[in-house]
PAFITI-627886 format. One record per atom (N, C-alpha, C, O): residue in three letters; x, y, z. Coordinates in steps of 0.1 Angstrom, whole numbers, plus 5000, padded with zeros to 4 digits. Example, Ala and Ser with C-alpha at 12.3 -4.5 7.8 and 13.67 -1.06 7.14 Angstrom:
2
ala513249435078ala512349555078ala513249675078ala514249675085ser512849785071ser513749895071ser512950005079ser513450115080
***
This chain:
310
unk960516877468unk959916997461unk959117077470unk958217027477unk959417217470unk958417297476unk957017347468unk956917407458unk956017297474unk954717327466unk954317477471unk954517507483unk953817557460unk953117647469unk951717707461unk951617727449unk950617727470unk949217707465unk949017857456unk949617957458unk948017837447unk947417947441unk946217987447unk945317907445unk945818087453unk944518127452unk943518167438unk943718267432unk942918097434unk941918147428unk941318247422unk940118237423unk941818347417unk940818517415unk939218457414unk938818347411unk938418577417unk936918577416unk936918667409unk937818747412unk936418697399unk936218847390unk934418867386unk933818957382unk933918697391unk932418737385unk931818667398unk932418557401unk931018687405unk930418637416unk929318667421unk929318767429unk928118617419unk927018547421unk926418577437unk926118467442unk926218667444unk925718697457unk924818617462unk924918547472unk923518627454unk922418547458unk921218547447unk921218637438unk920318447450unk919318417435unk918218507444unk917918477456unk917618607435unk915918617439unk915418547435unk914818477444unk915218507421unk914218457416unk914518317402unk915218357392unk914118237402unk914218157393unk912818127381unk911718087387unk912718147369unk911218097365unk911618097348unk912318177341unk910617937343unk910917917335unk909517947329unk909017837333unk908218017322unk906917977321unk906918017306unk907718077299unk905517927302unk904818007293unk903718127293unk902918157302unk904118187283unk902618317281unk902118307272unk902618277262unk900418337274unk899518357261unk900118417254unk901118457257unk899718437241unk900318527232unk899718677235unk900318777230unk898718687241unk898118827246unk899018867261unk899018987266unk899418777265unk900018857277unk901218937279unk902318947273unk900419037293unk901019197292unk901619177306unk900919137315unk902819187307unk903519217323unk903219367326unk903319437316unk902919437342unk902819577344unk903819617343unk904019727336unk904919557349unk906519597344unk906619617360unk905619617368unk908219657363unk908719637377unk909919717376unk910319737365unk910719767388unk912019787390unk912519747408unk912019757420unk913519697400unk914019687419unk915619657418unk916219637407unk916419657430unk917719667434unk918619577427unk919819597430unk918419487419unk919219387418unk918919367399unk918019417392unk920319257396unk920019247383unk919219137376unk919219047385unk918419107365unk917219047361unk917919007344unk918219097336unk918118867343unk918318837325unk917018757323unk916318677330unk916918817312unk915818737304unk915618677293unk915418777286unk915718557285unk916118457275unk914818437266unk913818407271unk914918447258unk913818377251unk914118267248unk915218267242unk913518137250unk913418027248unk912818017235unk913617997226unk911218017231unk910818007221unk909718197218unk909718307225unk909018157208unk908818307206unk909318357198unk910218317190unk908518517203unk908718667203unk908718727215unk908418647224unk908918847220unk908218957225unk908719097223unk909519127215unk908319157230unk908919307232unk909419347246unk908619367255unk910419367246unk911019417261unk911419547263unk912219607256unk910819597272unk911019747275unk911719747288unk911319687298unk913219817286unk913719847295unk914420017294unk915220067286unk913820077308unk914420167304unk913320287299unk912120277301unk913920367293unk913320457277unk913120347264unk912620397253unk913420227264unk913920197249unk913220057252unk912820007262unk913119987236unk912019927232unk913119777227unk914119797220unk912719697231unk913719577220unk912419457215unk911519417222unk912719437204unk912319317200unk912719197201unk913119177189unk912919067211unk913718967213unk912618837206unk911418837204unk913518757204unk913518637191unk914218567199unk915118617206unk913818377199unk914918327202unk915818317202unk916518307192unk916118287217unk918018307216unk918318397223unk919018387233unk917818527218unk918118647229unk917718637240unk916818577246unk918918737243unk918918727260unk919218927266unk920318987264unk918418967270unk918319087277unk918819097290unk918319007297unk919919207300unk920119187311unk919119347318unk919119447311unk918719327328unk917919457333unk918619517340unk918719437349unk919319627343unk920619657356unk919519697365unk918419727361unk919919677380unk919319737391unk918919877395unk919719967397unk917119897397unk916620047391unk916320097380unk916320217378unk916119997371unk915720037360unk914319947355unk914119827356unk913720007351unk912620017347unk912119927337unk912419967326unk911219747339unk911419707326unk910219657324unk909419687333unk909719577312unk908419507308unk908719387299unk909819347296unk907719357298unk907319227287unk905819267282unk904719267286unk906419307272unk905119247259unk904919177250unk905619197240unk903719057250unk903818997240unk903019057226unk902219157226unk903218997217unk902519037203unk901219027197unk901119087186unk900318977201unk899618877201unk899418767189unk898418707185unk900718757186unk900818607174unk901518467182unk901318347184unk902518547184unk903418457190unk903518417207unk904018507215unk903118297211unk903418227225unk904618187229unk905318097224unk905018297241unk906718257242unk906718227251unk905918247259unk908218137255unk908318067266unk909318127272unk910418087267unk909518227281unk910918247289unk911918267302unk911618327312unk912718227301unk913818227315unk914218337319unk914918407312unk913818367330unk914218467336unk914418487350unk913418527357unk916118467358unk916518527364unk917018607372unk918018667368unk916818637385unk917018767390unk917918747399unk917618657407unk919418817401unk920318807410unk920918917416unk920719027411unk921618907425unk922619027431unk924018987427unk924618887430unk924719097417unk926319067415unk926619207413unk926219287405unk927719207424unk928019367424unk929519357415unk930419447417unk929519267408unk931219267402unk931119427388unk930019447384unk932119497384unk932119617378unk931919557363unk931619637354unk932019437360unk932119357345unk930919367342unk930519377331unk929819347354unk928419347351unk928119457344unk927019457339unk928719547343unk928619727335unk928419687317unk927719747309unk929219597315unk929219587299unk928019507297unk928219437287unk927019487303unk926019387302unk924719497300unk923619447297unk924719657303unk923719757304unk923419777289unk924219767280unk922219827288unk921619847275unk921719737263unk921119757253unk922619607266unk922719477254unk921719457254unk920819507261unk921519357242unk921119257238unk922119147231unk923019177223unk921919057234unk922618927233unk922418837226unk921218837224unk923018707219unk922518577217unk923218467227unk924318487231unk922518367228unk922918277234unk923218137225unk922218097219unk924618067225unk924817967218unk924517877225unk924117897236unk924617757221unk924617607231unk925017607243unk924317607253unk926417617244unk926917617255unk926317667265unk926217587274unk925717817269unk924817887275unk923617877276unk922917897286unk923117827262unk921317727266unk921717637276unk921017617286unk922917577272unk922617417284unk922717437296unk922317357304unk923817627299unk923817637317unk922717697318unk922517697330unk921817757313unk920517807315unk919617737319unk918817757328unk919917577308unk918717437315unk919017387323unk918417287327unk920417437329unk920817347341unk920117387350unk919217317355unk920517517354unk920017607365unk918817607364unk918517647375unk917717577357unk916217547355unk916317417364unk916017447376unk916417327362unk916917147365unk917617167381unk917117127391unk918517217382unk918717227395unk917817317405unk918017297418unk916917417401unk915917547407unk914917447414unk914617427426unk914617397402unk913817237402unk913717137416unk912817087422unk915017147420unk915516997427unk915917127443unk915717077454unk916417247444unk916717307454unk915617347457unk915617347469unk914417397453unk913017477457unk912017387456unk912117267452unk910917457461unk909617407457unk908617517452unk908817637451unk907717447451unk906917587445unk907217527433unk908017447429unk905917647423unk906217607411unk907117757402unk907017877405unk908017727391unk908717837386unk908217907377unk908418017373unk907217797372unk905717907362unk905618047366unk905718137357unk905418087377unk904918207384unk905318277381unk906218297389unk905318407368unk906018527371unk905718597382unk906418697384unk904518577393unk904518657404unk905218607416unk905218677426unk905918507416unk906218507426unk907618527432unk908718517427unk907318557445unk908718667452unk909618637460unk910318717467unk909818507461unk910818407472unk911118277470unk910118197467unk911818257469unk912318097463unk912418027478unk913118077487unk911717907479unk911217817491unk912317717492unk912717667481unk912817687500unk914217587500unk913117447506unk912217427515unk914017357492unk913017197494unk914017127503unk915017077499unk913617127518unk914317107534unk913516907533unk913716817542unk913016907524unk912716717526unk913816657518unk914716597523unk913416687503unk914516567492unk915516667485unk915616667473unk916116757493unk916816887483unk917916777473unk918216667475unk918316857463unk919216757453unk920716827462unk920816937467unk921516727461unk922716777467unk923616847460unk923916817449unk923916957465unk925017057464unk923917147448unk924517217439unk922717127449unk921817167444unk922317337442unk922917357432unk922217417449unk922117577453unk923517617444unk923517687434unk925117557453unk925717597448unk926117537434unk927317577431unk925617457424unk926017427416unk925017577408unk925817667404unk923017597406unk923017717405unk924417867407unk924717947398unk924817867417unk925717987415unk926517987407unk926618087399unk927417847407unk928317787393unk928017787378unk928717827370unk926817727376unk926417767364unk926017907362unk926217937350unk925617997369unk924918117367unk926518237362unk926718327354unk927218177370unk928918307366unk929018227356unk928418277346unk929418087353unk930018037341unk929218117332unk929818187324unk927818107332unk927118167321unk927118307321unk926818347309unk927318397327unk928318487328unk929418547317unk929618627308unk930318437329unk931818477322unk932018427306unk932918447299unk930418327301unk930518317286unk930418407280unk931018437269unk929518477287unk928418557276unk929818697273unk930118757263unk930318707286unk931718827289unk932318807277unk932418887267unk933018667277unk934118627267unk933918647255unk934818667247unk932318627249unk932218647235unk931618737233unk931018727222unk931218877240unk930918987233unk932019067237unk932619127228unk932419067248unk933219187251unk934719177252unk935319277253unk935219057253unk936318977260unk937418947247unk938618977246unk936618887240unk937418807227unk936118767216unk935718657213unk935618857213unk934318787205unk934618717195unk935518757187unk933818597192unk933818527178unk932318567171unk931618647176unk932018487157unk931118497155unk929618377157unk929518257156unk928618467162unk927518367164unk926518327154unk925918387145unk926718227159unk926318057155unk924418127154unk924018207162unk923818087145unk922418097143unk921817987148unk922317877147unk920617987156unk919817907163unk918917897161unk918217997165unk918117797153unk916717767149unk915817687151unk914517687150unk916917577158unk916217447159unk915317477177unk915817547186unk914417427178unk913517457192unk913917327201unk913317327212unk914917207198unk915517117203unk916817147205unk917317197195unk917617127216unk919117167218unk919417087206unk918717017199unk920917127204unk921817057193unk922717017198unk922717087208unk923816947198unk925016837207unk925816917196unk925416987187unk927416877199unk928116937191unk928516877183unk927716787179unk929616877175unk929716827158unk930016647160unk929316577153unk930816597169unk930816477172unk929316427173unk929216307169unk928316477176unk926816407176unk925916417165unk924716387166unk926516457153unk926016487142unk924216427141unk923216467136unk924716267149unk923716187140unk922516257150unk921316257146unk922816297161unk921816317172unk921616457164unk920416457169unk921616507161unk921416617152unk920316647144unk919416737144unk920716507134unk920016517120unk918716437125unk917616477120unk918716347134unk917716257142unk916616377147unk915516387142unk917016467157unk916116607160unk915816697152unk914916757156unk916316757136unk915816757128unk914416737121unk913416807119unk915116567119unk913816507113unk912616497120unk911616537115unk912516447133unk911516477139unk910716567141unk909516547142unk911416727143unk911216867142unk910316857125unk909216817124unk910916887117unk910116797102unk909116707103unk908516687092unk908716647111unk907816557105unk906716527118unk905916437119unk907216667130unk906216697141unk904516637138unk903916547144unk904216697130unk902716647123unk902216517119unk901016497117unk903316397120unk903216247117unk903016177130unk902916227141unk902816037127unk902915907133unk904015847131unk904115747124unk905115927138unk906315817136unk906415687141unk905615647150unk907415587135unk907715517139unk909115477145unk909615587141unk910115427150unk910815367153unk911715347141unk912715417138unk911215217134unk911315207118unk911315347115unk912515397115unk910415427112unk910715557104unk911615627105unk912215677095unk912015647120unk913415757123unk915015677116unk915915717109unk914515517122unk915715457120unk916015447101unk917215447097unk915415447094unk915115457079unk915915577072unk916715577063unk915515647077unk915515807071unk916515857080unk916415977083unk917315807085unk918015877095unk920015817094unk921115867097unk919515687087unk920215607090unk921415547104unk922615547106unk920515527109unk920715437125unk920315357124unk919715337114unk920615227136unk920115097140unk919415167152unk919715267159unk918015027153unk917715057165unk918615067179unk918415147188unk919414967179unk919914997191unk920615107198unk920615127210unk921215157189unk922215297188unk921215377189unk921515447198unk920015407182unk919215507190unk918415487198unk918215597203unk918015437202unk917215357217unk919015427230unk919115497239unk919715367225unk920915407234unk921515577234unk922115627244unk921315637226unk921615797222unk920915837234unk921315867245unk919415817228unk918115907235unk918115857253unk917715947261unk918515737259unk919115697270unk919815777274unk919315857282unk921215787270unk922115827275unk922016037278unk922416107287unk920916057264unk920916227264unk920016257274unk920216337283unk918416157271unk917416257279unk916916137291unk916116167300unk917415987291unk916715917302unk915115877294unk913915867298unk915615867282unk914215797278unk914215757262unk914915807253unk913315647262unk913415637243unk913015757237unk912515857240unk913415707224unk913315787210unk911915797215unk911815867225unk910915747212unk909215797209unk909015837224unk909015957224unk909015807231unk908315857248unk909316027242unk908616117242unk910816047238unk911116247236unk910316247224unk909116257229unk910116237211unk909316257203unk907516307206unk906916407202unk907016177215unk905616247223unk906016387234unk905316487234unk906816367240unk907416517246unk907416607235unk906816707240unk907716627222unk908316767214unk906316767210unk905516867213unk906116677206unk904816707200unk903916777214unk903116857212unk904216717228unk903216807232unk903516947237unk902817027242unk905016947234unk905417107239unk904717197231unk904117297235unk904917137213unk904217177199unk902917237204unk902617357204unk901917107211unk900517197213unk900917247225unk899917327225unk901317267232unk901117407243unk901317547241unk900717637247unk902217547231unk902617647223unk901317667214unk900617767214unk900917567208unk899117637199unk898417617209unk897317567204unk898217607222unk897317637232unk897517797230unk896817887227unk898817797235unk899418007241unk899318097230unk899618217230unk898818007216unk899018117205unk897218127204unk896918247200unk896318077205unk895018117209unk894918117194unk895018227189unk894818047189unk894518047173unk893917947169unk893117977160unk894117827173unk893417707173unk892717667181unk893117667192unk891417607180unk891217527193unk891117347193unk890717277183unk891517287205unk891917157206unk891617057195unk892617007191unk890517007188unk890516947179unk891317007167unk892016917163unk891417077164unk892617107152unk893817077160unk894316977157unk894117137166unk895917117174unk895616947174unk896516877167unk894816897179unk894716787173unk895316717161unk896316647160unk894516767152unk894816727140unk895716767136unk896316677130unk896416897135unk897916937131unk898916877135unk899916887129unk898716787149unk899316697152unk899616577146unk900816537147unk898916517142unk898916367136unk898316267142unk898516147139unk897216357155unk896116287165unk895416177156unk895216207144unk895016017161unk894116027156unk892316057163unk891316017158unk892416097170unk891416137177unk891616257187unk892716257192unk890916337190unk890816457201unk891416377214unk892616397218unk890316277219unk890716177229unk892016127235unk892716137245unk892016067225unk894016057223unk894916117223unk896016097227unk894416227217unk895716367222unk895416417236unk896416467242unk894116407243unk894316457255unk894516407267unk894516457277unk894616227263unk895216127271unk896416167268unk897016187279unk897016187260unk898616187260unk898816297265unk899616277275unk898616407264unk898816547271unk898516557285unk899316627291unk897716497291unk897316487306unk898216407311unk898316407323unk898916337303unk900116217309unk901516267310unk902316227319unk901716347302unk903116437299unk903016587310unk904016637315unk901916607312unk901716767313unk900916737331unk901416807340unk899916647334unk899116607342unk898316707344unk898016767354unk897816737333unk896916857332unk896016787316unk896516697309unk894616857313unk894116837303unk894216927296unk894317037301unk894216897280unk894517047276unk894117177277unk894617277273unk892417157285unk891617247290unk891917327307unk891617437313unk892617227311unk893117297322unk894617357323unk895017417333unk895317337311unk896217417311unk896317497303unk897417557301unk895017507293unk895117667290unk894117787301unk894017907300unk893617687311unk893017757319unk893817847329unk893417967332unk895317767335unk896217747340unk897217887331unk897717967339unk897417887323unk898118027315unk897418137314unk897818257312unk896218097315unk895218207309unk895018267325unk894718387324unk895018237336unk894918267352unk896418347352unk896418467353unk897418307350unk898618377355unk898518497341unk899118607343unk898018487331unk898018657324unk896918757328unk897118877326unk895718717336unk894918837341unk895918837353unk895618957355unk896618807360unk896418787373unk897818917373unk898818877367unk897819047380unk898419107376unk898619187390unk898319307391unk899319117402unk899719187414unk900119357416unk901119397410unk899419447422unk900819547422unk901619507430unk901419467442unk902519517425unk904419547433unk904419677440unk903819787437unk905319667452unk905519777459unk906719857451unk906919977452unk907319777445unk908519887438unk908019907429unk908719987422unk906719877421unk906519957408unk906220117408unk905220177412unk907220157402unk906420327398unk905420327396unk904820227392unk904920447399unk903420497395unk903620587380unk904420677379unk902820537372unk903320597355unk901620617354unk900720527355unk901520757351unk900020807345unk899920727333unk898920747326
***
């Protein structure tokens, strides 16, 4: 048999990453806004805000995802109710497909949250530095323990997420799926993993138990002790103390409470105890990391590409 090879088309391709950053914002924080050469998406994770790009005003919710084209003019404002957490982005792709991505707004389904968390998880393992920083302007290559094939798997997920977002607005659209839950969701085969993140999400405010999930959920323990292994690398309660303390960092960024209530809305039983467990999860106390959010929203560099706007 004569074999003969295919080349591959490229239709979406990924030049190089400026910038990677995953952070929280107070609920009072104001970006000065920026323009520069290259293109910028931005996702809301959790939240609100207001994005100005351009002449024009959007209101994003999670899920949404905004693309900035290069030279154009953009911001972040938040509301001051809502503490959001968002991904954002910045690359060079000169493919002409990037054209149907100007002026959107978008949602993002599963599939594209999870290459979003990849490329977070791999930014992670290729850099150093921290990705909190909306100020910062260079991504540092980690030259001791880099994760292998770290960078280009980033490029990989970055077109896939791409060529998704292409396929279902502009390509062949279906209809999208509503997103509420602030925990990923697995797909219909994971049901039980589902209704399990649910309940927990429901019952954020308690002292669960082991017993309690497995009760109300109907699982054995073993089977969920093994799920939560297999999804996140840890038991059911060690992710459950994770969601609860994402819960307070978010009423840290919303400035509405202070720590003894977040406390208590928690299902603390003591101040003490929640800020042992938060210093253990976060390695910060909860006083130092609203100190820590509250430093990166004064902290407000000029940029050399920012216009000068009276």
């Amino acid at each position: 048999m004569a074999y003969k090879s295919t080349c591959l088309q490229t239709i979406l391709s990924v030049g190089s990453i400026i910038s990677i950053h995953y952070f929280d914002y107070m609920s009072d924080f104001s970006f000065p806004g920026e323009s520069h050469d290259f293109w910028e998406l931005l996702c809301v994770d959790k939240g609100e805000i207001d994005a100005l790009a351009g002449d024009e005003r959007y209101t994003l919710k999670r899920g949404s995802i905004i693309f900035h084209q290069p030279n154009e003019f953009h911001n972040v404002i938040t509301n001051g109710h809502s503490a959001p957490s968002l991904v954002v982005i910045a690359f060079e792709c000169h493919s002409p497909y990037m054209n149907a991505f100007r002026g959107k707004v978008l949602t993002v389904q599963e599939t594209e949250s999870a290459l979003l968390a990849q490329i977070i998880i791999e930014a992670r393992q290729a850099f150093v530095g921290r990705l909190d920083n909306p100020y910062q302007e260079e991504l540092i290559r980690n030259t001791e323990a880099p994760g292998f094939g770290a960078e280009q798997l980033i490029r990989n997920y970055l077109e896939e997420l791409l060529i998704h977002l292409y396929r279902r607005n502009f390509a062949n659209p279906l209809p999208v799926l509503a997103q509420n839950a602030k925990y990923p969701r697995l797909g219909r085969p994971n049901e039980t993993y589902n209704r399990i993140i649910r309940y927990m999400e429901e019952h954020i405010n308690e002292q669960l138990t082991i017993k309690n999930i497995c009760k109300n959920t109907l699982i054995s323990r073993s089977r969920l002790q093994k799920l939560f292994q297999e999804q996140h690398g840890c038991g059911v309660m060690e992710f459950f103390i994770r969601m609860k303390i994402d819960t307070a960092k978010e009423l840290i960024r919303s400035n509405q409470l202070n720590f003894t209530q977040i406390s208590d809305r928690l299902g603390y039983t003591s101040i003490h105890y929640f800020s042992r467990q938060f210093k253990k999860i976060t390695y910060m106390t909860p006083s130092e990391y609203a100190s820590s959010i509250r430093l990166l929203s004064e902290n407000h560099p000029v940029r050399q590409d920012e216009p000068h706007r009276e």
